[in-house]
VMD Tcl script that builds the backbone (N, CA, C; Angstrom):
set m [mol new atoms 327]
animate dup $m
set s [atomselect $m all]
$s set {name element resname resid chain x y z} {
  {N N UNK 1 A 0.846 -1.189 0.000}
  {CA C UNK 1 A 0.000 0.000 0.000}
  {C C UNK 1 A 0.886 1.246 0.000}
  {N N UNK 2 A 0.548 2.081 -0.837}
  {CA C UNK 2 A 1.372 3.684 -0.785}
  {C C UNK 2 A 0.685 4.377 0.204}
  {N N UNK 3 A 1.687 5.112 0.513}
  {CA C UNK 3 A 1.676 5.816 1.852}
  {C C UNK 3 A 1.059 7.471 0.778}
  {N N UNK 4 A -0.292 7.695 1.685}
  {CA C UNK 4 A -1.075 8.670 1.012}
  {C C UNK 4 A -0.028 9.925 0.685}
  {N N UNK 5 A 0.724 10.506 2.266}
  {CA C UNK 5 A 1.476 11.551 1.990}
  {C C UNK 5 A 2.094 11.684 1.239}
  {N N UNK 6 A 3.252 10.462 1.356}
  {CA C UNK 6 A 4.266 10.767 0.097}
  {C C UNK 6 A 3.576 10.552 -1.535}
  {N N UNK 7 A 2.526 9.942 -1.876}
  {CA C UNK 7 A 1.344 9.797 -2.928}
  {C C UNK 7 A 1.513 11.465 -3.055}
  {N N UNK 8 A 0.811 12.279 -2.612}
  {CA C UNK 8 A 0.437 13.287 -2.801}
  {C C UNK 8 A 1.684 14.042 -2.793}
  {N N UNK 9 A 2.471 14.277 -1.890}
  {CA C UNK 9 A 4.296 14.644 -2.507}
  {C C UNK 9 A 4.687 14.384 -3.304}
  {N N UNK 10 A 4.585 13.147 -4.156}
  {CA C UNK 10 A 5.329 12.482 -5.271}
  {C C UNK 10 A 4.326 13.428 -6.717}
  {N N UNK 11 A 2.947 13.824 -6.163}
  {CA C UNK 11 A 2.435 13.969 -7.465}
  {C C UNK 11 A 2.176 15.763 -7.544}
  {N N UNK 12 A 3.335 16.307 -6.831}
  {CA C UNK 12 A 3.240 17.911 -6.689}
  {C C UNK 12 A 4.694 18.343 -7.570}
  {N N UNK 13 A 5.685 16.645 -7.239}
  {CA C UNK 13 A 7.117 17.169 -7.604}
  {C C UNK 13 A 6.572 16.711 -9.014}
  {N N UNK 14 A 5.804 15.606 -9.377}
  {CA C UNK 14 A 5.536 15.455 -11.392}
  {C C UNK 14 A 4.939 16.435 -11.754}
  {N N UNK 15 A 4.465 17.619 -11.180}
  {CA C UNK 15 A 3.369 18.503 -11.592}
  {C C UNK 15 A 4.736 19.713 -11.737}
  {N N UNK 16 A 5.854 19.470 -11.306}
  {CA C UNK 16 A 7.122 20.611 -11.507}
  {C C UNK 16 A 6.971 21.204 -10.557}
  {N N UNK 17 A 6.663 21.482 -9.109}
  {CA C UNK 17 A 6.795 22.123 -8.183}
  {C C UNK 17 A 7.849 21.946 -7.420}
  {N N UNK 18 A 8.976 21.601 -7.927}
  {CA C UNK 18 A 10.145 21.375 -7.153}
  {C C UNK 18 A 11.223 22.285 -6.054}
  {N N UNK 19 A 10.851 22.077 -4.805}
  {CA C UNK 19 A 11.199 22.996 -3.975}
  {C C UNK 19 A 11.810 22.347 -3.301}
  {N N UNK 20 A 12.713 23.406 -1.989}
  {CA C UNK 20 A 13.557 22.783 -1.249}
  {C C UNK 20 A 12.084 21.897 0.064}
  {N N UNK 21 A 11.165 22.959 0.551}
  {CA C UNK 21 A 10.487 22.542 1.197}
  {C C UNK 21 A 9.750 20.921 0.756}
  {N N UNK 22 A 9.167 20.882 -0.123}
  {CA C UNK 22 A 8.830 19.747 -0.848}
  {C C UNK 22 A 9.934 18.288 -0.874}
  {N N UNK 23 A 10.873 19.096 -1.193}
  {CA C UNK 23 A 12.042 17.453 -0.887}
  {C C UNK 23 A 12.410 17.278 0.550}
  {N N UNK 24 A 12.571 18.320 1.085}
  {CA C UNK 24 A 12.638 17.514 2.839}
  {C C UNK 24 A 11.342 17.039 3.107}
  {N N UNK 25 A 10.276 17.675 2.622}
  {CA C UNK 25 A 8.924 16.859 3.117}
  {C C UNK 25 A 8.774 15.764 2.759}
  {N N UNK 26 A 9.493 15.158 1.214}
  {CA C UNK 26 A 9.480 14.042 0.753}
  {C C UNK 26 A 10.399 12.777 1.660}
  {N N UNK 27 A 11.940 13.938 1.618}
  {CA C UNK 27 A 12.753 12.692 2.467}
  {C C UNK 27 A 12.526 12.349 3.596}
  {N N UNK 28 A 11.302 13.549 4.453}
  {CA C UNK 28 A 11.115 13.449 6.194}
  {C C UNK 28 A 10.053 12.292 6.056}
  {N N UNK 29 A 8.977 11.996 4.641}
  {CA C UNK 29 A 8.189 11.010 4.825}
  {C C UNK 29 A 8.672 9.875 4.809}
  {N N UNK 30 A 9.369 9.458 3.508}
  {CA C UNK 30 A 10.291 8.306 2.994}
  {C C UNK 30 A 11.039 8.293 4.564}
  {N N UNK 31 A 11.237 8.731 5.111}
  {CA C UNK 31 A 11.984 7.948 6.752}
  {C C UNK 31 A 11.228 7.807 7.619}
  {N N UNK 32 A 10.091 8.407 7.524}
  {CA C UNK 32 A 8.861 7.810 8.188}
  {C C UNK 32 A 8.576 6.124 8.249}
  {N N UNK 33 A 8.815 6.289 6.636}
  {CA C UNK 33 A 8.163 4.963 6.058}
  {C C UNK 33 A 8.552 3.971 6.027}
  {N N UNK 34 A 10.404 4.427 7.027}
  {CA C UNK 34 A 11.201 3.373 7.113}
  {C C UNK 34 A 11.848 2.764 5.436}
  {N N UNK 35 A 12.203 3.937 4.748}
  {CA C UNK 35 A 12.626 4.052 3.212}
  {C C UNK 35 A 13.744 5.197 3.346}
  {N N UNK 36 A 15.183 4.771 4.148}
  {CA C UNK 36 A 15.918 5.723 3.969}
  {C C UNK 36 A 16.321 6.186 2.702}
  {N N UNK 37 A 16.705 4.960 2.330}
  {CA C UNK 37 A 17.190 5.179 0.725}
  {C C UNK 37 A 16.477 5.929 -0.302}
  {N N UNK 38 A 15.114 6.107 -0.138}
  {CA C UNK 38 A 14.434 6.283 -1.194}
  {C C UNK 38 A 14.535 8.705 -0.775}
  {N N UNK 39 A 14.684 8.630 0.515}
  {CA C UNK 39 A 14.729 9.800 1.397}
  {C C UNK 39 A 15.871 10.285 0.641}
  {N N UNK 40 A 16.996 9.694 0.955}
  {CA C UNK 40 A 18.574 10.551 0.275}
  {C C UNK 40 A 18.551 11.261 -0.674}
  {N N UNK 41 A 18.244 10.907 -1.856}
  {CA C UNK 41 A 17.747 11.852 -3.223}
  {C C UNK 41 A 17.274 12.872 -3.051}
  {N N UNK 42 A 16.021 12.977 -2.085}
  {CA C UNK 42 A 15.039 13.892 -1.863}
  {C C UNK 42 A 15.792 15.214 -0.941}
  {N N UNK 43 A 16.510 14.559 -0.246}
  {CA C UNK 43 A 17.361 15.289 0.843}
  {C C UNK 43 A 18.200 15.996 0.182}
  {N N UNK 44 A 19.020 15.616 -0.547}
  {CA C UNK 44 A 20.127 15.726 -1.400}
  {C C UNK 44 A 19.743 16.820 -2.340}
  {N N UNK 45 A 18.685 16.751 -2.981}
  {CA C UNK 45 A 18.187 17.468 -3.723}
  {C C UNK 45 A 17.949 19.232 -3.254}
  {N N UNK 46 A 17.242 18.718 -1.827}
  {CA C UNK 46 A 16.643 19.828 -1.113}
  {C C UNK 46 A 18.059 20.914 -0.916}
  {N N UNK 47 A 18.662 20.382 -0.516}
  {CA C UNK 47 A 19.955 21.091 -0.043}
  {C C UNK 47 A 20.709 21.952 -0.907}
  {N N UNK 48 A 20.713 21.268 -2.540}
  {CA C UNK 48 A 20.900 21.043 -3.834}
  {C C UNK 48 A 20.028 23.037 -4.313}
  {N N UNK 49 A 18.951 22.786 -4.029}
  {CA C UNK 49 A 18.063 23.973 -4.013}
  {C C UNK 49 A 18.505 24.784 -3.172}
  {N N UNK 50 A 18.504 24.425 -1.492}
  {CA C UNK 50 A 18.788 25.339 -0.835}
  {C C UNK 50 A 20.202 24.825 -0.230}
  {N N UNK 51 A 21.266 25.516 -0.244}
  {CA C UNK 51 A 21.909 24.669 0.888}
  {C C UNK 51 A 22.246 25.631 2.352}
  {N N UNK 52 A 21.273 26.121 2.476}
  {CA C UNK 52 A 21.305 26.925 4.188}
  {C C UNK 52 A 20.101 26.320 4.712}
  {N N UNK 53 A 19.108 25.177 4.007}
  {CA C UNK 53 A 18.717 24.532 4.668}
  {C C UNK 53 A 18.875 23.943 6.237}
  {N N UNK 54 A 19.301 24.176 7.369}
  {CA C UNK 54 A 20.454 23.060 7.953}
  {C C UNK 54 A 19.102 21.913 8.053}
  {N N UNK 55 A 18.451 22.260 8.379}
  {CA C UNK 55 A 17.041 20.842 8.579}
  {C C UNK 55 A 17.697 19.992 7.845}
  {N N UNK 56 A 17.735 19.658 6.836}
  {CA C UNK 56 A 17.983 19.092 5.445}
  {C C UNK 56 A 19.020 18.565 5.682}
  {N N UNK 57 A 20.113 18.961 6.290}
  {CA C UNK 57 A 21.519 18.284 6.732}
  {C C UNK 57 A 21.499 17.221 8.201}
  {N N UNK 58 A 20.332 17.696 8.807}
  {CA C UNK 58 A 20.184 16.879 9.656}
  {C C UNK 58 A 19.440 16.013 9.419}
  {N N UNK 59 A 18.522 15.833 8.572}
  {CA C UNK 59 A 17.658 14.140 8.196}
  {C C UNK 59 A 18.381 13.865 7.114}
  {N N UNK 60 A 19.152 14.218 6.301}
  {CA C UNK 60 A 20.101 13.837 5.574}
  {C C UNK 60 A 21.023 12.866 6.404}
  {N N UNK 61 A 22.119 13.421 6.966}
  {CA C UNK 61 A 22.545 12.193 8.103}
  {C C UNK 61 A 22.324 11.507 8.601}
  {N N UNK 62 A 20.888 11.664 8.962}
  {CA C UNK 62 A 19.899 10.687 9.698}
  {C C UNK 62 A 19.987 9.432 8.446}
  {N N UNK 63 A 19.968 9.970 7.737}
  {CA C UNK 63 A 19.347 8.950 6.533}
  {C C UNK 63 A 20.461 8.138 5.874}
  {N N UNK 64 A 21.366 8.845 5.722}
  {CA C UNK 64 A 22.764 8.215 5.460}
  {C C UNK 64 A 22.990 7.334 6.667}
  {N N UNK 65 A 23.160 7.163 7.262}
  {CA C UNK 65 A 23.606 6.569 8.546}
  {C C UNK 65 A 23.032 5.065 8.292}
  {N N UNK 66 A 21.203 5.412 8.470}
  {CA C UNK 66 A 20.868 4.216 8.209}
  {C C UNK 66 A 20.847 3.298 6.828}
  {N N UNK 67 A 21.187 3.953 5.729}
  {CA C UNK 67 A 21.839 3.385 4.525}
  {C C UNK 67 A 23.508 2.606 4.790}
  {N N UNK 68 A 23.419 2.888 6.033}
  {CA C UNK 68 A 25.119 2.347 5.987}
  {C C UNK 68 A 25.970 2.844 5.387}
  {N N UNK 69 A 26.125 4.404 5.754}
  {CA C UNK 69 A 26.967 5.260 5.058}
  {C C UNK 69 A 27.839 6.742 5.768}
  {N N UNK 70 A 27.945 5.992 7.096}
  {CA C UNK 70 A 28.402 6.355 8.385}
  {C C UNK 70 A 29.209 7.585 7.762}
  {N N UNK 71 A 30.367 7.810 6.954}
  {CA C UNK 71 A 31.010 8.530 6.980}
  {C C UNK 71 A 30.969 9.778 6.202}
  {N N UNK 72 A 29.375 9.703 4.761}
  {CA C UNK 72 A 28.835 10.443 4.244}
  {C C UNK 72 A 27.902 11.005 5.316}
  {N N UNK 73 A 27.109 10.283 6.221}
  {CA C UNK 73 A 26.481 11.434 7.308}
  {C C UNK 73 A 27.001 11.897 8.564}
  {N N UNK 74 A 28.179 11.480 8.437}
  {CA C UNK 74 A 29.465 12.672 9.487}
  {C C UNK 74 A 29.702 13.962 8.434}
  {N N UNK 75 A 29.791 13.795 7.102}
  {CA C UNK 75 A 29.587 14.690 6.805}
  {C C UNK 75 A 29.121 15.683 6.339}
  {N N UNK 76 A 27.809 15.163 6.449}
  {CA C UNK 76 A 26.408 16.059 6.109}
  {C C UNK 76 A 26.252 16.578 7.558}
  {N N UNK 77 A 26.138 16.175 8.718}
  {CA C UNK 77 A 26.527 16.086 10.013}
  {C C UNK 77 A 27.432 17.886 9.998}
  {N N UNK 78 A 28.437 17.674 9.682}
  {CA C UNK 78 A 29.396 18.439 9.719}
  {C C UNK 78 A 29.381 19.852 8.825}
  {N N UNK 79 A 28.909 19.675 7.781}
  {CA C UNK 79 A 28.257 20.669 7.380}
  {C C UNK 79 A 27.591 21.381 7.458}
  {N N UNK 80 A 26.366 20.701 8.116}
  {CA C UNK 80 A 25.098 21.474 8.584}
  {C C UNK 80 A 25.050 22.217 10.109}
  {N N UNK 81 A 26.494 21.577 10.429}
  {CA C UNK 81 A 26.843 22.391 12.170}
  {C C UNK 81 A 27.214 23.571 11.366}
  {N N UNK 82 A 28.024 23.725 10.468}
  {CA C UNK 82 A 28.856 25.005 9.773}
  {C C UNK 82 A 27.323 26.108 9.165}
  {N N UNK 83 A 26.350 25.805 8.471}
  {CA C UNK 83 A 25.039 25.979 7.917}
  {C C UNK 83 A 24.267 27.057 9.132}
  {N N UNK 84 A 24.251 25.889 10.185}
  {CA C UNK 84 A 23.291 26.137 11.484}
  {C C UNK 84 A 24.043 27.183 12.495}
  {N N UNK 85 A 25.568 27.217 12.483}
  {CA C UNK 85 A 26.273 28.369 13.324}
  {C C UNK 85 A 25.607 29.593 12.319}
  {N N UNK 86 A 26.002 29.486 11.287}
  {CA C UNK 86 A 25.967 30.446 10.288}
  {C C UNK 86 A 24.997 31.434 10.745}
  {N N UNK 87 A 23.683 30.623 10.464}
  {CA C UNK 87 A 22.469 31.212 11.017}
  {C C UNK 87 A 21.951 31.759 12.216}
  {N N UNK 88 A 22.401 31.285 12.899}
  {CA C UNK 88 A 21.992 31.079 14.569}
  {C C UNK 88 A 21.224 30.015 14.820}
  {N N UNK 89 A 21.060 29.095 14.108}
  {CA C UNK 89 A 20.177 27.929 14.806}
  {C C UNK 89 A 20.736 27.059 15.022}
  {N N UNK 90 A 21.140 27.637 16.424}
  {CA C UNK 90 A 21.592 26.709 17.955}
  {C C UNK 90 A 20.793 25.254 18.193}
  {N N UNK 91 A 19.916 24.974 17.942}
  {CA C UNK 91 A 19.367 24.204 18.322}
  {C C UNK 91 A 19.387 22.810 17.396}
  {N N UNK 92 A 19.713 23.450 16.271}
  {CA C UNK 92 A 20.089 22.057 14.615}
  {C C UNK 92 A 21.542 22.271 15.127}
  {N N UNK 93 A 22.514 22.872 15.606}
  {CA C UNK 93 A 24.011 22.694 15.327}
  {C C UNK 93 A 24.199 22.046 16.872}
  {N N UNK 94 A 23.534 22.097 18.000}
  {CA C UNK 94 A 23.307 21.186 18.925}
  {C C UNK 94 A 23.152 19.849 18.428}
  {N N UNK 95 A 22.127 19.157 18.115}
  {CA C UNK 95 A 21.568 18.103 17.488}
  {C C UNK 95 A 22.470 17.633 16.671}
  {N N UNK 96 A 23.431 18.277 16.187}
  {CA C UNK 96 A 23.835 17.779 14.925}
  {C C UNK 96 A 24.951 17.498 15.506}
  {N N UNK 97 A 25.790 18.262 16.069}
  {CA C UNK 97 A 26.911 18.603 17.180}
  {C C UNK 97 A 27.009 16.857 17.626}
  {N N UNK 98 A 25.699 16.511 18.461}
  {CA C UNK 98 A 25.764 15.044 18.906}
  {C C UNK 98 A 26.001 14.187 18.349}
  {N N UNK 99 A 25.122 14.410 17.181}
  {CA C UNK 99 A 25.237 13.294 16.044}
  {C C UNK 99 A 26.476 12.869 15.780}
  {N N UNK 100 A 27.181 14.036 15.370}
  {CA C UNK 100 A 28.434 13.795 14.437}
  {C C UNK 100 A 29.978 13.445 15.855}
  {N N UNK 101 A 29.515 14.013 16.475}
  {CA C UNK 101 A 30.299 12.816 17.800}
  {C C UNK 101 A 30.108 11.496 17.875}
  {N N UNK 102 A 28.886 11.095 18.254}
  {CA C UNK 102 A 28.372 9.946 18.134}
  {C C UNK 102 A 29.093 8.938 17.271}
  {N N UNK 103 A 29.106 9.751 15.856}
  {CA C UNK 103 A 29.585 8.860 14.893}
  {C C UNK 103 A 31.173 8.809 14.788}
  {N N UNK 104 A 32.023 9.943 14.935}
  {CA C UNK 104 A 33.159 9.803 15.124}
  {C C UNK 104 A 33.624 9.133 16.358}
  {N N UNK 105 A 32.887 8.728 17.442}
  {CA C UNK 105 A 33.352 7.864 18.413}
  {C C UNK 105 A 33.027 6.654 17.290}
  {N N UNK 106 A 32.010 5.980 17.222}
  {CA C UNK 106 A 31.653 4.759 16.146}
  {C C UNK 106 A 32.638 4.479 14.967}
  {N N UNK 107 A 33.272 5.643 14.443}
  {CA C UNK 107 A 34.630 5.192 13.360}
  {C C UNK 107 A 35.116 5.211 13.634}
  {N N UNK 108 A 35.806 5.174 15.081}
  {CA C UNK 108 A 37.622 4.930 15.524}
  {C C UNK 108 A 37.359 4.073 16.141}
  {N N UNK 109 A 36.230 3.262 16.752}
  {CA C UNK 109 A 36.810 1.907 17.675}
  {C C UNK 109 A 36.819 1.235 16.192}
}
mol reanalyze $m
mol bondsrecalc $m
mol representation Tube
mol addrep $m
């Protein structure tokens, strides 16, 4: 069964409405749906459009990670701390801050 949301996301981006908002909404569903992979593109994209997104850098990593791609979302991770200082949003370069520890403890043992 298709998942209604992303149904109706999928048929705004064939209609050419291609936005940054629209692809994180796509990749935040697709990880809903337990479809990282299908999320990355969407993420990728978004960033692609915008890249002061930091949102976008943080379910991006999220999403890499669980693709098994630990060291591409250290550095989406890492980017989006650089994105999120930029801005002032303390609160994504926190979050992200963890993340990307997290994972650099996880690649050196």
């Amino acid at each position: 069964m298709t998942n209604p949301a992303i149904a109706n996301l999928e048929k705004l981006l064939a209609a050419g409405k291609d936005t940054p908002l629209l692809r994180f909404s796509l990749g935040a569903e697709y990880l809903k749906a337990n479809d990282p992979a299908a999320a990355v593109p969407h993420l990728e994209r978004a960033l692609q459009l915008d890249p002061g997104y930091s949102a976008a850098y943080k379910l991006l990593g999220h999403a890499l990670e669980l693709t098994g791609r630990p060291r591409d979302a250290l550095d989406a991770y890492r980017t989006g701390i650089g994105v999120a200082s930029a801005k002032g949003d303390k609160q994504a370069e926190k979050e992200m801050s963890v993340f990307a520890r997290r994972l650099e403890r996880s690649l050196s043992d």
